[in-house]
N, CA, C and O of each residue as an XYZ file, in Angstrom:
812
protein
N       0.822     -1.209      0.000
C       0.000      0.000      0.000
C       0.857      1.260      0.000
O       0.613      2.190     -0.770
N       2.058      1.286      1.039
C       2.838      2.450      0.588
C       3.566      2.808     -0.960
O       3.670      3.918     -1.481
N       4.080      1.314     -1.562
C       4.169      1.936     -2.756
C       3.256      2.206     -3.732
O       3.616      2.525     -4.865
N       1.773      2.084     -3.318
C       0.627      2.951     -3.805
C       0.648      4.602     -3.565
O       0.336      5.567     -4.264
N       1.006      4.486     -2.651
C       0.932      5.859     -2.299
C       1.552      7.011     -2.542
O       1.198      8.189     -2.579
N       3.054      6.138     -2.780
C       4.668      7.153     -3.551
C       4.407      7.056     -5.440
O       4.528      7.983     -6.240
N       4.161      6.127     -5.623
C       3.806      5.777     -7.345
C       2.250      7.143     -7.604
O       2.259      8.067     -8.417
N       1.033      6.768     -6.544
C       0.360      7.583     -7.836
C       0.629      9.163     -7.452
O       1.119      9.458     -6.361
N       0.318     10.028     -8.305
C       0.928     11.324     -8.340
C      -0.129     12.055     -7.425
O      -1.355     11.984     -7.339
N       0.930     12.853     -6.717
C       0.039     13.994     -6.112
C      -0.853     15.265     -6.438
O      -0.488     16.082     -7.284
N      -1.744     15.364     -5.904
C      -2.872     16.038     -6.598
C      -3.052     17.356     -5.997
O      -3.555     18.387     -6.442
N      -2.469     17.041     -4.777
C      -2.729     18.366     -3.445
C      -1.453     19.118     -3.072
O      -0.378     18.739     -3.538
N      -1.512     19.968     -2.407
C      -0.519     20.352     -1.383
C      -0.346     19.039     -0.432
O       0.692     18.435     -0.163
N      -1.399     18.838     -0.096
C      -1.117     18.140      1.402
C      -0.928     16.691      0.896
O      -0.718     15.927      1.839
N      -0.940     16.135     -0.214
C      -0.883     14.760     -0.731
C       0.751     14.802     -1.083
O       1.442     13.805     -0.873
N       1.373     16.156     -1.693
C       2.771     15.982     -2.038
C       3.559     15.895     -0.952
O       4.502     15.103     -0.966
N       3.231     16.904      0.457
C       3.923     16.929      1.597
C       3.952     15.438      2.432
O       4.792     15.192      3.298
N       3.116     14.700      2.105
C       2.763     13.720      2.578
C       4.032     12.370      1.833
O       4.870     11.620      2.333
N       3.621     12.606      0.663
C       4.356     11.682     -0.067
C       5.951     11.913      0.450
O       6.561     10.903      0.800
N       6.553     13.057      0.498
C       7.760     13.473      0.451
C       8.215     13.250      2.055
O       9.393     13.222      2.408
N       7.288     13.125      2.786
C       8.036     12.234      4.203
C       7.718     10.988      4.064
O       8.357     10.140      4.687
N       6.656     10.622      3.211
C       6.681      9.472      3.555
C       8.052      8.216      2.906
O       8.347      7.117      3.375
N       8.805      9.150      1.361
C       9.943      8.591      0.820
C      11.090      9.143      1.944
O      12.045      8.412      2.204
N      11.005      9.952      2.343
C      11.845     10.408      3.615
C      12.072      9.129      4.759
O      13.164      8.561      4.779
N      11.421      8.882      5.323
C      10.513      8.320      6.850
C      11.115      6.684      6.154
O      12.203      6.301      6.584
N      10.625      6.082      5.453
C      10.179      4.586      5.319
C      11.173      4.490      3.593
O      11.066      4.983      2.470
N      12.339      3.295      4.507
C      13.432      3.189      3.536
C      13.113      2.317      2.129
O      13.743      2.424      1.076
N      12.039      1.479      2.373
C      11.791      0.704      0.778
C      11.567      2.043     -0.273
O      12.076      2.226     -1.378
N      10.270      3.217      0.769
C      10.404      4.193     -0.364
C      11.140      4.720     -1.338
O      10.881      5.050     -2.495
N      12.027      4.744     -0.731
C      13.612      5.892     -0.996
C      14.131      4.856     -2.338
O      14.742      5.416     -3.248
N      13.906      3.526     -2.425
C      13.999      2.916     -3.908
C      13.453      3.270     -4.923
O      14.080      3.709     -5.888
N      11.825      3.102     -4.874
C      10.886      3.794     -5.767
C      11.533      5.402     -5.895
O      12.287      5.839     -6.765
N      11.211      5.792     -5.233
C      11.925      7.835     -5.427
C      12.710      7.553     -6.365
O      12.313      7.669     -7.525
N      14.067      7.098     -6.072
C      14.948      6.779     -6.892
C      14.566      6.324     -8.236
O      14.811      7.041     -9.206
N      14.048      5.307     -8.353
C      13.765      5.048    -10.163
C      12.238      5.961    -10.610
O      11.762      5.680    -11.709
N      11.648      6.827     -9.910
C      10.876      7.877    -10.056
C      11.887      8.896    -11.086
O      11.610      9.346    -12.198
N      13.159      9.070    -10.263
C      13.835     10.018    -10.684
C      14.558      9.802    -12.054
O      14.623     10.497    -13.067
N      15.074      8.588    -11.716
C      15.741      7.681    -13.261
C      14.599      8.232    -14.040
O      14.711      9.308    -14.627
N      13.771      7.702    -14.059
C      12.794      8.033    -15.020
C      12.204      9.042    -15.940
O      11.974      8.937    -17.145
N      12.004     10.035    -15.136
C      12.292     11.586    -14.782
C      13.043     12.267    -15.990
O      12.639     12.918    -16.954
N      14.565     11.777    -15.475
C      15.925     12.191    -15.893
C      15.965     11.579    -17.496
O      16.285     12.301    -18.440
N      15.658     10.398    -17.625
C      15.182      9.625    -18.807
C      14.556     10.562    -19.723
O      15.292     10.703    -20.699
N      13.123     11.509    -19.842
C      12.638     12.012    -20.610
C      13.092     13.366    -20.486
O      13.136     14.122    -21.457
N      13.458     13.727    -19.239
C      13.979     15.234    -19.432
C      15.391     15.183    -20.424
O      15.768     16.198    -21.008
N      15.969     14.143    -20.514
C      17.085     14.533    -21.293
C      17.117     14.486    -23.280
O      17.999     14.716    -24.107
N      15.651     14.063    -23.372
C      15.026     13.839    -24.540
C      13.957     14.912    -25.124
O      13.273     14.926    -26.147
N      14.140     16.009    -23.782
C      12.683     17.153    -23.817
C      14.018     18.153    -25.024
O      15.211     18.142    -25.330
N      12.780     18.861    -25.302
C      13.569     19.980    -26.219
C      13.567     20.833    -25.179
O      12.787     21.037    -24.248
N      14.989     21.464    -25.653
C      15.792     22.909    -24.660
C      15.048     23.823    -24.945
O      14.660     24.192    -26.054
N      14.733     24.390    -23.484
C      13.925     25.907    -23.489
C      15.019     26.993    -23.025
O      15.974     26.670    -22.318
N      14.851     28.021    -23.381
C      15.342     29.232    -23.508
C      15.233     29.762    -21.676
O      14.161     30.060    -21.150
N      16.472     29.779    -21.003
C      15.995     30.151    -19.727
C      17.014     32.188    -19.437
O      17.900     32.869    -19.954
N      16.101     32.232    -18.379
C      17.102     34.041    -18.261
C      18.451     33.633    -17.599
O      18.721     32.704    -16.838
N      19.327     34.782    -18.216
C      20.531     34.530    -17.627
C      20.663     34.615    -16.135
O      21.731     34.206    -15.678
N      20.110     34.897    -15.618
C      20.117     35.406    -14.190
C      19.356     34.038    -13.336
O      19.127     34.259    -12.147
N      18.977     32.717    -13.852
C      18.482     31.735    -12.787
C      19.548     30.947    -12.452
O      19.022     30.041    -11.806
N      20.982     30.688    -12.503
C      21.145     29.943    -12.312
C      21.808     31.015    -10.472
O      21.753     30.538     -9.338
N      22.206     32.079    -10.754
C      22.164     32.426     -9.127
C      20.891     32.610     -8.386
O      20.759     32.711     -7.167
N      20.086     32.636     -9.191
C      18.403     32.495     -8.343
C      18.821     31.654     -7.577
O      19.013     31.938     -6.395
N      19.139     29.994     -8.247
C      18.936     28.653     -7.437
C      19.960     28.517     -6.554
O      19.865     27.682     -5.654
N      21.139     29.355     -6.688
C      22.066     29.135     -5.980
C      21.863     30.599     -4.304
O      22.505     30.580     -3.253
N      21.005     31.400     -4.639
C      20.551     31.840     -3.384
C      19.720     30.857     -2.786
O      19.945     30.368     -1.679
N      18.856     30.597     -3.443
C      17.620     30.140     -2.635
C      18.287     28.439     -2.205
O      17.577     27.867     -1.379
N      19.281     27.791     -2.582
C      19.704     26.754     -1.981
C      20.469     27.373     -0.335
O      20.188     26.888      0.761
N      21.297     28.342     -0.531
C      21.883     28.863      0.391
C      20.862     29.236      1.487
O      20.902     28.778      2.629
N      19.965     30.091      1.041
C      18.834     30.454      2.332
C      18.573     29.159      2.807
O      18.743     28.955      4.009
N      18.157     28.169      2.019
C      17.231     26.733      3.135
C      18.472     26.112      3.928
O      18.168     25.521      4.965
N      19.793     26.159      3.599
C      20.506     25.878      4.364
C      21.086     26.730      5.622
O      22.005     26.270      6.300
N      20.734     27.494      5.789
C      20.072     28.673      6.700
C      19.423     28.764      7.502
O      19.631     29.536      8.438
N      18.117     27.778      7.376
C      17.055     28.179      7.796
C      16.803     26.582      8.660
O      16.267     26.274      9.725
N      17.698     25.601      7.254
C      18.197     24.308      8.525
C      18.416     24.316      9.835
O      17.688     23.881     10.727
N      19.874     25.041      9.937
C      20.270     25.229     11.001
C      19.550     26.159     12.061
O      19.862     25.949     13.233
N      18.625     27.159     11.807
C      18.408     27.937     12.439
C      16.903     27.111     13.529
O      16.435     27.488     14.603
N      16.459     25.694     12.489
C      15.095     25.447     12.984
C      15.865     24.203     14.204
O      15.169     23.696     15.083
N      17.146     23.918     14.069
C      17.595     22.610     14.759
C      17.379     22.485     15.894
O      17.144     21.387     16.398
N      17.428     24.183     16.900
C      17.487     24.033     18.135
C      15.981     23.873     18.762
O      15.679     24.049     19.943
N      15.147     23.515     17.736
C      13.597     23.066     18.714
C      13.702     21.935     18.137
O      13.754     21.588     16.957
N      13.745     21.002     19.855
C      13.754     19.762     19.610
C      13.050     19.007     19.134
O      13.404     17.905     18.714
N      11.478     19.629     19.099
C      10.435     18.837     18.324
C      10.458     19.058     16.563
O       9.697     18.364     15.889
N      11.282     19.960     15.961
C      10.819     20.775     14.486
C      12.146     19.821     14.498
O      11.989     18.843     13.768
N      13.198     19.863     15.041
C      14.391     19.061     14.931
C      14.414     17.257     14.482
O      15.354     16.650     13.969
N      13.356     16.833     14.787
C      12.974     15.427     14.712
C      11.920     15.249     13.817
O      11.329     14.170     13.783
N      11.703     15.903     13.304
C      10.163     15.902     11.267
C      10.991     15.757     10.371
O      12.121     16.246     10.366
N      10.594     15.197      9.686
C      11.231     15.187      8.353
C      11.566     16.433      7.562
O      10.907     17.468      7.659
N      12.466     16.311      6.889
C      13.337     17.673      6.721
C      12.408     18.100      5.699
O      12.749     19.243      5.396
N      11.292     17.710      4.940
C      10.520     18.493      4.159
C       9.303     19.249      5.078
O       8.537     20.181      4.835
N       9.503     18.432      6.171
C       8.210     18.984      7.196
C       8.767     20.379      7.515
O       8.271     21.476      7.261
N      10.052     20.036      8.207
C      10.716     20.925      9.066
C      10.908     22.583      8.019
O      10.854     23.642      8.644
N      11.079     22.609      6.774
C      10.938     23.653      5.701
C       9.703     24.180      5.428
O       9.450     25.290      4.959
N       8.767     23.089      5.835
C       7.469     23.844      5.661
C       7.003     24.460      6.422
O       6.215     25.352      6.110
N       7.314     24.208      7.618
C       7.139     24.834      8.984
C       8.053     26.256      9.303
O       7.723     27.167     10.063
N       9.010     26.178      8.673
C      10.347     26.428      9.141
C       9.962     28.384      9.998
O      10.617     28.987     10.848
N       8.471     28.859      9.147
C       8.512     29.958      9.435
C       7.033     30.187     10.568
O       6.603     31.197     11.124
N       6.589     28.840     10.569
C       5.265     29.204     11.523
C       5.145     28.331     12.357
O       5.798     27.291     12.445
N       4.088     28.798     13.184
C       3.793     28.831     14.588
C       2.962     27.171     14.614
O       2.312     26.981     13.586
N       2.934     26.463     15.234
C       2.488     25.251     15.250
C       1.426     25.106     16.347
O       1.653     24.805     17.519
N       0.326     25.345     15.836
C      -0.971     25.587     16.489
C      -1.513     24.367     16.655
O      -2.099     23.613     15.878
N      -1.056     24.252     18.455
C      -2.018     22.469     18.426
C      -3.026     22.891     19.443
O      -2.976     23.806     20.265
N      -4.191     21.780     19.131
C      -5.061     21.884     19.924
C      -5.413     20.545     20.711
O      -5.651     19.408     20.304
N      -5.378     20.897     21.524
C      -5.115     19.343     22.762
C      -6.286     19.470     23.561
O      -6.599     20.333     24.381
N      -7.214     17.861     22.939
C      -7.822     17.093     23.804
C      -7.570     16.336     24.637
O      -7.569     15.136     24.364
N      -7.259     16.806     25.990
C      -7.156     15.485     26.650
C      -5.164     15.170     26.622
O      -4.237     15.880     27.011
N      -5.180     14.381     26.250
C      -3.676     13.631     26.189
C      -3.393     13.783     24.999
O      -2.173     13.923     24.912
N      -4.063     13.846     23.660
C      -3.893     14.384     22.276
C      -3.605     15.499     21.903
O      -4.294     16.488     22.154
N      -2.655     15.510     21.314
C      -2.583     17.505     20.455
C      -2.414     16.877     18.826
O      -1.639     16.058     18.335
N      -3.736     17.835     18.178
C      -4.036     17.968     16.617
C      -3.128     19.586     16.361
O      -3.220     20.512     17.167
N      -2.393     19.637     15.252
C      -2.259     20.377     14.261
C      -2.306     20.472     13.183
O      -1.851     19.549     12.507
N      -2.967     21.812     12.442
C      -3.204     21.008     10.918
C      -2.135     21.857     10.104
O      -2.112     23.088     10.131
N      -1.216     21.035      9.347
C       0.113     21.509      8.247
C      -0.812     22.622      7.176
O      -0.732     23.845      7.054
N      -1.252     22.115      6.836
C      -2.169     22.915      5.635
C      -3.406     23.318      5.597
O      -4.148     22.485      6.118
N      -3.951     24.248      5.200
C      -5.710     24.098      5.220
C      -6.176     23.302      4.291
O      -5.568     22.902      3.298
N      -7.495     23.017      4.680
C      -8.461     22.211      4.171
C      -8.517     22.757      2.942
O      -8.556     23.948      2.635
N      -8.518     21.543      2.084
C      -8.560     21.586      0.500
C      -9.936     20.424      0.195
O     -10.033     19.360      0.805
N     -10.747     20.806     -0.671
C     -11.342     19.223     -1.120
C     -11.178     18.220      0.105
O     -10.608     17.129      0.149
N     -11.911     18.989      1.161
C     -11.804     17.251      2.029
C     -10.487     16.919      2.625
O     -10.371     15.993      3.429
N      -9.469     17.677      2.235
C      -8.184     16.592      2.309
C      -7.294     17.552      3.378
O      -6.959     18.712      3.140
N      -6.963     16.734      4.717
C      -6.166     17.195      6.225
C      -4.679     16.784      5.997
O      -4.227     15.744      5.519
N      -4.326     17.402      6.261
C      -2.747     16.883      6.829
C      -2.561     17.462      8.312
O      -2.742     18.661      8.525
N      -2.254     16.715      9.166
C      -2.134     17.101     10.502
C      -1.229     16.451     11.199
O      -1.346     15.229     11.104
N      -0.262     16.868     11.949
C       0.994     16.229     13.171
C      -0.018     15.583     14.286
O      -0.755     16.414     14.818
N      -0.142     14.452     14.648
C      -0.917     13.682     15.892
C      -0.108     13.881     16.500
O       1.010     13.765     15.997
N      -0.245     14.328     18.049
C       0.707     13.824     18.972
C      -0.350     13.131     20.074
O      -1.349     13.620     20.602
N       0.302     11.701     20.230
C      -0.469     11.583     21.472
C       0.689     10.905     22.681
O       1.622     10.117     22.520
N       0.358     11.339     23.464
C       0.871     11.030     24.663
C       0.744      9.551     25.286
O      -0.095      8.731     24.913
N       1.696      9.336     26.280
C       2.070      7.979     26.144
C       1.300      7.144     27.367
O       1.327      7.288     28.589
N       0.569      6.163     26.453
C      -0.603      5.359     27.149
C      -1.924      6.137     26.764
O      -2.931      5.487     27.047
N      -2.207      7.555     26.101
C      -3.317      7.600     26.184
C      -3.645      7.088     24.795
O      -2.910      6.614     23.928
N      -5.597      7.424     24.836
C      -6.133      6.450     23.898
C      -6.958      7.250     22.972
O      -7.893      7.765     23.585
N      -6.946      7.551     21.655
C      -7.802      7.891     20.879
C      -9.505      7.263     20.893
O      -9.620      6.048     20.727
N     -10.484      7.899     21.044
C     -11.391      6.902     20.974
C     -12.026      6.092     19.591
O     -11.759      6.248     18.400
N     -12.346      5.780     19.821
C     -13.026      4.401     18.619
C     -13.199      5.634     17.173
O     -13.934      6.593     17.407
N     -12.741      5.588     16.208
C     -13.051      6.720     15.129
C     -13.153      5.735     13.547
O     -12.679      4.654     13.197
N     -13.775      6.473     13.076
C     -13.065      6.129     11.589
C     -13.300      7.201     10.866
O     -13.933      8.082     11.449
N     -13.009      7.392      9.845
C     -13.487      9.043      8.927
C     -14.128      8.509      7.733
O     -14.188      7.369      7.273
N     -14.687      9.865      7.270
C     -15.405      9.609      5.673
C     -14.927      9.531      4.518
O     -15.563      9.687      3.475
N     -13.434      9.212      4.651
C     -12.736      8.803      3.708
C     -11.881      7.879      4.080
O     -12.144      7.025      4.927
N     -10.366      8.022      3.238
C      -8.980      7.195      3.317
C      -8.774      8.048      4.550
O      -9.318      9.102      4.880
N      -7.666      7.174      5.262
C      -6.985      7.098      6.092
C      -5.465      6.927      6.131
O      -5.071      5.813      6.477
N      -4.606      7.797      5.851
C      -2.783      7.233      5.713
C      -2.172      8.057      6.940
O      -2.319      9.268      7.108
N      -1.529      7.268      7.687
C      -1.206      7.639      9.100
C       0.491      7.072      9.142
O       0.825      5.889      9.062
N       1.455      8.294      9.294
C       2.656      7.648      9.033
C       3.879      8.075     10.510
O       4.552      9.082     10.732
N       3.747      7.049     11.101
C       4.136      6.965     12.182
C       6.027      7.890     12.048
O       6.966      7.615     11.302
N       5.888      9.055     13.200
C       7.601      9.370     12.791
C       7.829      9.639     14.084
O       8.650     10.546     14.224
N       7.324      9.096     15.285
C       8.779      8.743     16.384
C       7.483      7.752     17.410
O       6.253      7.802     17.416
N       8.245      7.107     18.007
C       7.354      6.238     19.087
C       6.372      5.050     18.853
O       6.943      3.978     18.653
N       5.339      5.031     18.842
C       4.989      3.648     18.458
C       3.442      3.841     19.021
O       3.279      4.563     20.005
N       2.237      3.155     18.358
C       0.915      3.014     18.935
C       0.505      2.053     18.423
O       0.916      1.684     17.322
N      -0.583      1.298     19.239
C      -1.411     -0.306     18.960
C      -2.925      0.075     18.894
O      -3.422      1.030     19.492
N      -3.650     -0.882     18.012
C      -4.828     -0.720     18.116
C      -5.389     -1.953     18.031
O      -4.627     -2.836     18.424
N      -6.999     -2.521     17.464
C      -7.369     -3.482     17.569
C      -6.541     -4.503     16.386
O      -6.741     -5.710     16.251
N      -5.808     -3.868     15.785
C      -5.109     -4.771     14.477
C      -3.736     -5.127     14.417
O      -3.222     -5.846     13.561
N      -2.979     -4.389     15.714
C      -1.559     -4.636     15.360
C      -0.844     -3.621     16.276
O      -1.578     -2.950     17.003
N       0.716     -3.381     16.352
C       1.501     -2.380     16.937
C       2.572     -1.970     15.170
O       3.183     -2.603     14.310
N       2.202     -0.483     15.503
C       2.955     -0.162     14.627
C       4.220      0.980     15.127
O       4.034      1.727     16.087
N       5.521      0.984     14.323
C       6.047      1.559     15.066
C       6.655      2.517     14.402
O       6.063      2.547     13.324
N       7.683      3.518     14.390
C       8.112      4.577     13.614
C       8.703      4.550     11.807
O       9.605      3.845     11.355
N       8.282      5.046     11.439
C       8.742      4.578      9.711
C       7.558      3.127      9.333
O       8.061      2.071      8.952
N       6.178      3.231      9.475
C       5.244      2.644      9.348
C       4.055      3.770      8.701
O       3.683      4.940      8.789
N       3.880      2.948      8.254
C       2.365      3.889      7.303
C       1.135      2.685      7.682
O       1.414      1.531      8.010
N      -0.086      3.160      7.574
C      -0.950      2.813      7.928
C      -2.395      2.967      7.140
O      -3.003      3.794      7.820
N      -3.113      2.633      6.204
C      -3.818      3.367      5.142
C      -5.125      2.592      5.758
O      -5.206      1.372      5.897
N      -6.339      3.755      6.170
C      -7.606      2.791      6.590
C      -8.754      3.365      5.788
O      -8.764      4.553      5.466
N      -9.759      2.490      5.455
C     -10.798      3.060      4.854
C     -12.011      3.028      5.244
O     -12.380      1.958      5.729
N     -13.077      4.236      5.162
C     -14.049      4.346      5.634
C     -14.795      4.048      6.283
O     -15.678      4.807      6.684
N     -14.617      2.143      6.783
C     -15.093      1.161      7.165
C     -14.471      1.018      8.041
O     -14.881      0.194      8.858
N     -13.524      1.541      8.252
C     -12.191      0.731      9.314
C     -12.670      1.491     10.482
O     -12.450      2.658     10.157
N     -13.178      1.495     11.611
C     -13.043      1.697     13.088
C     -11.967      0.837     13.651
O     -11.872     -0.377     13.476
N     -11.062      1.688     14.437
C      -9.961      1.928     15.504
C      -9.964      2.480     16.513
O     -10.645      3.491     16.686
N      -9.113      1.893     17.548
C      -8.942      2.864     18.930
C      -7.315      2.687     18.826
O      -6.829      1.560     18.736
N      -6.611      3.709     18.840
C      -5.073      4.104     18.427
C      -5.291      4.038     19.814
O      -6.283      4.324     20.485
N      -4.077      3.566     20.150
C      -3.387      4.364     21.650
C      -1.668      4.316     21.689
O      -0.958      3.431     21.212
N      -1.316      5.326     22.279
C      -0.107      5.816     22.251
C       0.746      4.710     23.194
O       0.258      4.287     24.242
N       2.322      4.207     22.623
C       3.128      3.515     23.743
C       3.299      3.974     24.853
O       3.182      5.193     24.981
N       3.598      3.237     25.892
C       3.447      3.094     27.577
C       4.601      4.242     27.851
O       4.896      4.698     28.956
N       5.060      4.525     26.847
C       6.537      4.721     27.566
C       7.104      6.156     26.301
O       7.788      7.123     26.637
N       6.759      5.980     25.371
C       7.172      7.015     23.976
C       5.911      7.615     23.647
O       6.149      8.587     22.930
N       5.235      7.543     23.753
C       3.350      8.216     22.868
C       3.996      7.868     21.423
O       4.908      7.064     21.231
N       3.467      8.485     20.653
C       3.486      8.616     19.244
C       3.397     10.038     19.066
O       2.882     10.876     19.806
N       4.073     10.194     17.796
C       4.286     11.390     16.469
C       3.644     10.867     15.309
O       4.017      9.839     14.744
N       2.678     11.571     14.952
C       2.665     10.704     13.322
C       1.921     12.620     12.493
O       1.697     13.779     12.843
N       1.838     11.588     11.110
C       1.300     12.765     10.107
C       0.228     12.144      9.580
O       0.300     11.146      8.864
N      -0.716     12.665      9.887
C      -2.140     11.979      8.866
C      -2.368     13.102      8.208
O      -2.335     14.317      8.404
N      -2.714     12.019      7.013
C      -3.698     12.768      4.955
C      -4.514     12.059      5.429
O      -4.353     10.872      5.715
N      -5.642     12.808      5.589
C      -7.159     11.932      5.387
C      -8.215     13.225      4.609
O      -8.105     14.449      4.548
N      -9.104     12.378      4.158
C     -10.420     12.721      3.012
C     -11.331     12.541      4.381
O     -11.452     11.588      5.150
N     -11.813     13.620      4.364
C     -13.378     13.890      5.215
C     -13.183     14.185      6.546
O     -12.076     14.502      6.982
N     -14.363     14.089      7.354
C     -14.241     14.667      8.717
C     -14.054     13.216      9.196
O     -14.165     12.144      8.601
N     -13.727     13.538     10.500
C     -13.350     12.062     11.576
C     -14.675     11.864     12.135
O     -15.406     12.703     12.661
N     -14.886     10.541     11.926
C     -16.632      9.813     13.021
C     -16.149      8.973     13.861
O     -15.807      7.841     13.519
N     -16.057      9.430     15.100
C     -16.078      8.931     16.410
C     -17.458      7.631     16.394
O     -18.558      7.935     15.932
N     -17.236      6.488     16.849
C     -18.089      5.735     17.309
C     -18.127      5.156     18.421
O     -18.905      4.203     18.410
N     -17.588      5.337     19.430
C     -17.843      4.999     20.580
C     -19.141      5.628     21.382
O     -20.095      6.193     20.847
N     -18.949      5.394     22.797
C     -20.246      5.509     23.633
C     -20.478      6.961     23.877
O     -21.466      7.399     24.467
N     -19.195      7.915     23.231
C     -19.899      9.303     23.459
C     -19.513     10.096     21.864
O     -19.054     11.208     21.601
N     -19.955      8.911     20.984
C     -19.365      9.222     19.372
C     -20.308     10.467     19.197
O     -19.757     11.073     18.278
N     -21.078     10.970     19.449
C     -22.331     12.171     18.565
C     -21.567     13.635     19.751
O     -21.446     14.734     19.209
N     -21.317     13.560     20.606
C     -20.145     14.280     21.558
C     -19.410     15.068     21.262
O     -19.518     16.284     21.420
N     -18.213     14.240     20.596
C     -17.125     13.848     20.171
C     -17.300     14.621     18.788
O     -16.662     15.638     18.515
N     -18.059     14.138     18.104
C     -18.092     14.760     16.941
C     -18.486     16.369     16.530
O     -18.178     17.124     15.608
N     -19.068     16.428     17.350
C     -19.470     17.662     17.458
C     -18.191     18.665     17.962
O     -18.261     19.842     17.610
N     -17.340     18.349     18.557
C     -16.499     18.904     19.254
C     -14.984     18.976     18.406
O     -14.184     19.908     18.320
N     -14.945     17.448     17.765
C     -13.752     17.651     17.065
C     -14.242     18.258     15.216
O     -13.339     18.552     14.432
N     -15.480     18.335     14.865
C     -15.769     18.911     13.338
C     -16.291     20.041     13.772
O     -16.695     20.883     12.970
């Protein structure tokens, strides 16, 4: 399923940011990327030459210099320090607005497009998401610590893809919580014993 996810092309903001930790994060990816790029390189070297201004090739050579800049400058927060380095650039200039239920903190990377979230989970360690599923896909890509649910333990550099049907109760390790990044399509439906609650509160 993850190399479903790096193969078909991104459509969104929040589907490319997604893809690009997720070849980051999870090492089989980083193969596919690679013959993505072969590939790439394959027809670009067969494209006809376009006419570019004299003045881009120090464009690219500032703007490489600034992000290496802006590397170092994001290193000393230990949490922006540990995202994937495409996260950590996207962030690199704003404020990371979480909102914490409970033992959970939601932030969302991007605004809402067509349905489609990208958000940093943090949950804290031992607590429990309640019973949810959403009105769409589900890709949940674990990047520090580890959480179990009714299907399995998954642990950092893990992706997770659920669909519409799928009800879960995530809960964070005893000892690490979890970090992850969810892309999901639609709002989240709580089904547990205070699911109509819940929903109201988190849509």
């Amino acid at each position: 399923m993850t190399f479903e996810i790096v193969t078909n092309p991104a459509t969104s903001p929040a589907s490319l940011l997604f893809q690009q930790c997720l070849v980051e994060i999870v090492p089989e990816n980083r193969l596919t990327n690679i013959a993505k790029d072969e590939i790439g390189g394959y027809f670009l070297q067969r494209a006809n030459p376009t006419a570019v201004s004299e003045d881009l090739w120090m464009k690219v050579l500032n703007n490489t210099n600034g992000k290496e800049k802006i590397n170092r400058n994001i290193n000393h927060d230990p949490f922006l320090s540990q995202l994937p380095v495409a996260l950590q650039f996207h962030l690199k200039d704003k404020e990371i607005k979480w909102k914490s239920f409970k033992d959970v903190k939601i932030a969302s990377i991007l605004p809402k497009e067509k349905n489609e979230k990208l958000e940093l989970i943090h949950v804290m360690p031992g607590a429990k998401i309640p019973q949810h599923t959403h009105e769409g896909n589900e890709s949940f890509l674990v990047l520090h610590g580890s959480y179990s649910d009714e299907y399995g333990n998954y642990n950092a550099g893990t992706v997770q893809v659920r669909s519409d049907d799928h009800h879960h109760t995530p809960i964070g390790h005893s000892q690490t919580g979890c970090v992850g990044l969810a892309y999901t399509h639609g709002k989240i439906k709580f089904s547990g014993t205070f699911g109509k609650l819940l929903n109201l509160i988190a849509n």
